[in-house]
N, C-alpha and C positions, 0 to 999 in steps of 0.2 A: 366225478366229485366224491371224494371219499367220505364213510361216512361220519370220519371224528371228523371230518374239517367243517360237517354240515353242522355237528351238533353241536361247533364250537360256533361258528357263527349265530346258529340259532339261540345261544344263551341268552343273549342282550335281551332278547323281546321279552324273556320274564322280567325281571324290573320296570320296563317301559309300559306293559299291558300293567303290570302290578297296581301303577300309578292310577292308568288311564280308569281303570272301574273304579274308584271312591269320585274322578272330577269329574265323570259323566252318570254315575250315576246316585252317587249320596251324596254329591255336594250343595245338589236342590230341596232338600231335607233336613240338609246341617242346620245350613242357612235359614230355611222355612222355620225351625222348631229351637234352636238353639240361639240364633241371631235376631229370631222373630223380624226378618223379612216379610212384606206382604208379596204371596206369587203371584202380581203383577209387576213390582218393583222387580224381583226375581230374576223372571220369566225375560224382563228387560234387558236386563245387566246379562243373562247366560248368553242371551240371542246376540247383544252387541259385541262381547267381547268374543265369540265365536265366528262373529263376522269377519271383524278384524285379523279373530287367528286365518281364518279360511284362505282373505286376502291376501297374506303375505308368504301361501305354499306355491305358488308359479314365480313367486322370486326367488324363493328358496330353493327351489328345483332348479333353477337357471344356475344359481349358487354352487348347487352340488354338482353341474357338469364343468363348471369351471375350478371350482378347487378338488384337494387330495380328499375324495370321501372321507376319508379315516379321522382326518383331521378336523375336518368340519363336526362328525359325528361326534368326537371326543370331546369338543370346545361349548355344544351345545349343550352337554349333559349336567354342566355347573347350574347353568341358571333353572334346569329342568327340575332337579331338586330342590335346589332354596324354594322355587316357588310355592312345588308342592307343599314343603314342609309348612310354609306360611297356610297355605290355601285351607290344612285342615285343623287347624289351629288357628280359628277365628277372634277376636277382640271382644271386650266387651260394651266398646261403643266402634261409631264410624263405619260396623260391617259391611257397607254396601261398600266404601272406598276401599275397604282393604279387599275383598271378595275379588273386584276391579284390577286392583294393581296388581293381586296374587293371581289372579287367572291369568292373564297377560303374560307374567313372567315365565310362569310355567308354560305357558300354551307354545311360547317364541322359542323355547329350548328343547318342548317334545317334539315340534313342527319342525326343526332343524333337524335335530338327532333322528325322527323318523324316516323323514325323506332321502338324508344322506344313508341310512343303513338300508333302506329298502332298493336306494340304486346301487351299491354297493355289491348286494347281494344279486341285482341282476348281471353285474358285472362279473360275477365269481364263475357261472355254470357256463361251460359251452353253446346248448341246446337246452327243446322245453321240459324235457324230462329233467333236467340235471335243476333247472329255477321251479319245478313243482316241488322237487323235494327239500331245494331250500327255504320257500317257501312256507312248507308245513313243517319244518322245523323250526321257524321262527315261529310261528303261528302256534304250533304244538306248546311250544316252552309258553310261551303270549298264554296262552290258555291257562296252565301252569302259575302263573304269576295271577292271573284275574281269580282263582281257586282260593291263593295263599290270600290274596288282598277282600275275599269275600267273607273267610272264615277267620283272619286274626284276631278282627275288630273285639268281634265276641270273644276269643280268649286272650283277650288285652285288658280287657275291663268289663265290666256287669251293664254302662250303659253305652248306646252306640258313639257319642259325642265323643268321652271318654277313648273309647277302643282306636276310634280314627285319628284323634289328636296321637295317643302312641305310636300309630301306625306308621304316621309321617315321618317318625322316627327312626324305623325301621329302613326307611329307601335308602339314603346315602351308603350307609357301608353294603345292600345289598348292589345297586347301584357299581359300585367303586369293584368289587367281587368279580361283577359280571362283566365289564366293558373291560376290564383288566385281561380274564380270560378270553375272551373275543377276539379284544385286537392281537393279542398273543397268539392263541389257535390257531385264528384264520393265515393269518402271515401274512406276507408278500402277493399281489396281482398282477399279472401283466399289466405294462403300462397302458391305456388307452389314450386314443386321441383327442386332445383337449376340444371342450365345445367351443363351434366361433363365435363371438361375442355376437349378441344380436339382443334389442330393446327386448325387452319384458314382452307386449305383447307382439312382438314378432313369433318368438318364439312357440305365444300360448296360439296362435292362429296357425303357426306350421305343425303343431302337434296337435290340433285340433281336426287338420287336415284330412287326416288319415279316417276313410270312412268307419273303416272297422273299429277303432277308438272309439271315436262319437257311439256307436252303436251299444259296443261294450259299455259307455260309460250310463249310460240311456237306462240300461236293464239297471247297472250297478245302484244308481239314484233309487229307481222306484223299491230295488230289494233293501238296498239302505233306509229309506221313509221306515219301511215295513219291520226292522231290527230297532231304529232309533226310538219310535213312540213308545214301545213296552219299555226300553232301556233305560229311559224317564222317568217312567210312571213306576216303574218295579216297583221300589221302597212304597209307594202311595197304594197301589194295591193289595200287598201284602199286609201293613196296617192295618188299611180302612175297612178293605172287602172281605178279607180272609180272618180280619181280627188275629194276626199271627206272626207280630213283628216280630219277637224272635225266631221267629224259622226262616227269615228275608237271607241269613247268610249260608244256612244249609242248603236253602234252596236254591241260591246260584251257586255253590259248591255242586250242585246234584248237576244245571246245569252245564255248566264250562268242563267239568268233568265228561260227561256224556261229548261234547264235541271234541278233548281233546282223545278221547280214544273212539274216533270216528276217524280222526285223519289218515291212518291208514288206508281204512275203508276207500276212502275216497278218492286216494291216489291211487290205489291198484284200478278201482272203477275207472277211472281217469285215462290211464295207463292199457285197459282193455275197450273201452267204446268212447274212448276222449272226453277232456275237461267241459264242454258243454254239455252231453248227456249227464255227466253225473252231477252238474251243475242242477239241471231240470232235476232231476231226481231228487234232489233237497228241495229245490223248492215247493214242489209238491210235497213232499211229507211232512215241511213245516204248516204247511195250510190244513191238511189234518191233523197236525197234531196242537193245533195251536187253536183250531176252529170252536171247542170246547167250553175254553176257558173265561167266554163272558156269563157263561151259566152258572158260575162256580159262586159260593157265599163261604159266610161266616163258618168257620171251624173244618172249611174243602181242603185243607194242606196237602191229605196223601191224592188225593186227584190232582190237584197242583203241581206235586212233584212227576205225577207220570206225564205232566204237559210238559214240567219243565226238560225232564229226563227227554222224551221225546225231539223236541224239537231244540235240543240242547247237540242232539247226533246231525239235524240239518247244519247245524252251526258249522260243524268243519270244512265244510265243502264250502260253505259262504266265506270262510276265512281264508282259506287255501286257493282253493282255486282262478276266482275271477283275479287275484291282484299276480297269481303267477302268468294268465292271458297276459296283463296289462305290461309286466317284465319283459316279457317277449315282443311285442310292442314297440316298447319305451327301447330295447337293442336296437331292432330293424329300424327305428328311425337315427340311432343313433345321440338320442336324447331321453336315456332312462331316467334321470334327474328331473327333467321338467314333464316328463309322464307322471312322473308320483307326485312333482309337484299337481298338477290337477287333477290324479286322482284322489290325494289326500283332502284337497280343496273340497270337492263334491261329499266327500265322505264328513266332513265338518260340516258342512251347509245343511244335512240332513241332520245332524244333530242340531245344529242351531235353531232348526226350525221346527223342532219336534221341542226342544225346549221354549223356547220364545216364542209356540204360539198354542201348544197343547194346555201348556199352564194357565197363561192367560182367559183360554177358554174355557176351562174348566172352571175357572173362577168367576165368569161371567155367566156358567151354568148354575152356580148355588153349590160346587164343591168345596168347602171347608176342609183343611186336612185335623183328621181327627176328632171332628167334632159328627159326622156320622151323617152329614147333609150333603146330598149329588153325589152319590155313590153309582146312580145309575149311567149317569156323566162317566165319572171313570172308569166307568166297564165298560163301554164303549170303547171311548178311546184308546184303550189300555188293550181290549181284544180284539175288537172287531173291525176298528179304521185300518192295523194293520194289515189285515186280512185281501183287502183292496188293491193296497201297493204289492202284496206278496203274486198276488190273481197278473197283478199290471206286468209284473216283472217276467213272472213266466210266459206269460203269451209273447210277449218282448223278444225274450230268450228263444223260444220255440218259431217266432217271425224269421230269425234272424239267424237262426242255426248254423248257416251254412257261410258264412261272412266271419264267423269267431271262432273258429277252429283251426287254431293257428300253429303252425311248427316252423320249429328255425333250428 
């Protein structure tokens, strides 16, 4: 795999990550403080419309084994933007309905455009070397785009409502940029053999089949819980606990930075005692590095940032790695399409449930955002329940070592 052809594939993921960090994690903020949602109304509407996206990525994966990836990907990218553009550019009545409709739209167009580029790019590499380092170049740029969509806001405008409404602005023509060069770059694939038609869940049962999957996906879940809770709560602990909402976009600049110049790290590690060691390897140094950060108060920013920085360097391997296992996978069964589609599913599920039930509870705890009450609520949840799934995932990982070390 040459490397311009890697770096042109990998463009696309900057616009699509770009997206994904303001709907996963300032869109439960916007809405809290701008629309004046109550987060249980919220917490309800993220969890259900999550659901539904969740649902329809094992049809989508079936989708993309039967049509031209390219095509699929390109066709999905229309409604991906409108939505967004809608989603962060709220009304000033009706915002639950529109929150509703604009999530939906977007979710069915990033869920399409995902899955088709993520089999896509399993179909590009011969072997697992060749899909790790495509891989981390989608991931790399994805990181890249989660940077520029962390730090815009702030230099878009003085308040954050402001900065995002711009921001949405911003996707289309970068968008149009990037898929443009992609599909140009990458070029032509050998032909593959069309998937046989087979029901929905036929498929998700023959691809579920495969022990190693299950297993891999097993870890994938508990490390996802453990990524999804803080990636909720950011904006709320930054505020609340640290008293230092303008630092909320440095500070995830300080992080996605740190992971995107980790991924090399990680593939050479990878490369020299395999994607499962270096797997473990982050996982534990997120757990110290992360283990810290329910001690932290009012005006802790520069310890903040060395949490953030820290376990911002596990992030690469968490991005990289497990979904290039699952690449490899999704070929040997001959059904890359409907591997993403259910790993994207589980990967949504854990957000949905980190939004739809972390909010709720906290709200049932006496946390107010902003008003200065259950803060000890949020530092919980926000540091230390991850901490559990991180603990769950590694021994998972360290169980099962030798079942997920896979080459083709």
């Amino acid at each position: 795999m040459p490397a311009r052809r890697a770096l042109a594939y990998g463009l696309l993921g900057l616009p699509l990550a770009f997206a994904a960090l303001p709907v996963y994690v300032h869109v439960p903020r916007l809405y809290a403080d701008t629309a004046g949602l109550p987060l249980a109304l919220l917490g309800a509407i993220l969890l259900g419309a999550r659901l539904l996206d969740a649902g329809i990525d094992p049809w989508l994966g079936g989708l993309a084994d039967r049509l031209p990836r390219r095509t699929l990907l390109a066709v999905a990218l229309v409604p991906f933007a409108a939505g967004f553009v809608a989603l962060v550019n709220p009304p000033g009545q009706h915002a639950a309905g529109w929150l509703l409709g604009a999530l939906a739209l977007t979710y069915l167009g990033f869920s399409a455009a995902t899955v088709a580029y993520q089999a896509w790019g399993a179909d590009l590499a011969p072997d697992s070397g060749g899909r790790t380092r495509l891989t981390a170049a989608r991931e790399g740029f994805g990181l890249a785009g989660v940077v520029l969509a962390a730090t815009l806001p702030g230099l878009l405008a003085a308040d954050a409502a402001t900065g995002l409404a711009r921001l949405g602005w911003v996707l289309p023509p970068l968008l149009l940029v990037a898929a443009v060069t992609t599909l140009v770059g990458v070029g032509p694939v050998a032909a593959r053999a069309p998937a046989v038609a087979e029901p929905i869940a036929t498929g998700l049962r023959r691809t579920l089949a495969d022990p190693a999957f299950r297993r891999l996906l097993a870890v994938f879940v508990a490390n996802g819980l453990a990524a999804a809770l803080p990636a909720t709560l950011f904006p709320f602990f930054v505020a609340d606990v640290l008293q230092a909402e303008a630092a909320a976009g440095p500070l995830l600049a300080a992080y996605f930075l740190a992971g995107a110049a980790s991924l090399p790290v990680w593939v050479r590690l990878a490369a020299r005692h395999g994607r499962v060691v270096a797997w473990g390897v982050a996982i534990g140094l997120a757990i110290i590095a992360f283990g810290g950060a329910a001690r932290l108060g009012a005006g802790d920013v520069g310890a903040f940032a060395l949490v953030c920085v820290a376990s911002g360097l596990a992030l690469g391997a968490d991005l990289a790695l497990p979904a290039a296992i699952a690449a490899d996978l999704g070929e040997r069964q001959g059904r890359a399409g409907a591997c993403f589609g259910v790993w994207n599913l589980a990967a949504k599920l854990n957000l949905a449930l980190a939004a739809g039930l972390a909010l709720p509870l906290l709200a049932w705890l006496g946390y107010r955002p902003g008003s200065g009450a259950g803060l000890p609520a949020l530092s919980f949840a926000y540091a230390l329940l991850p901490l559990a799934f991180k603990a769950l995932a590694g021994a998972l990982l360290w169980r099962w070592r030798h079942f997920l070390e896979i080459e083709s």
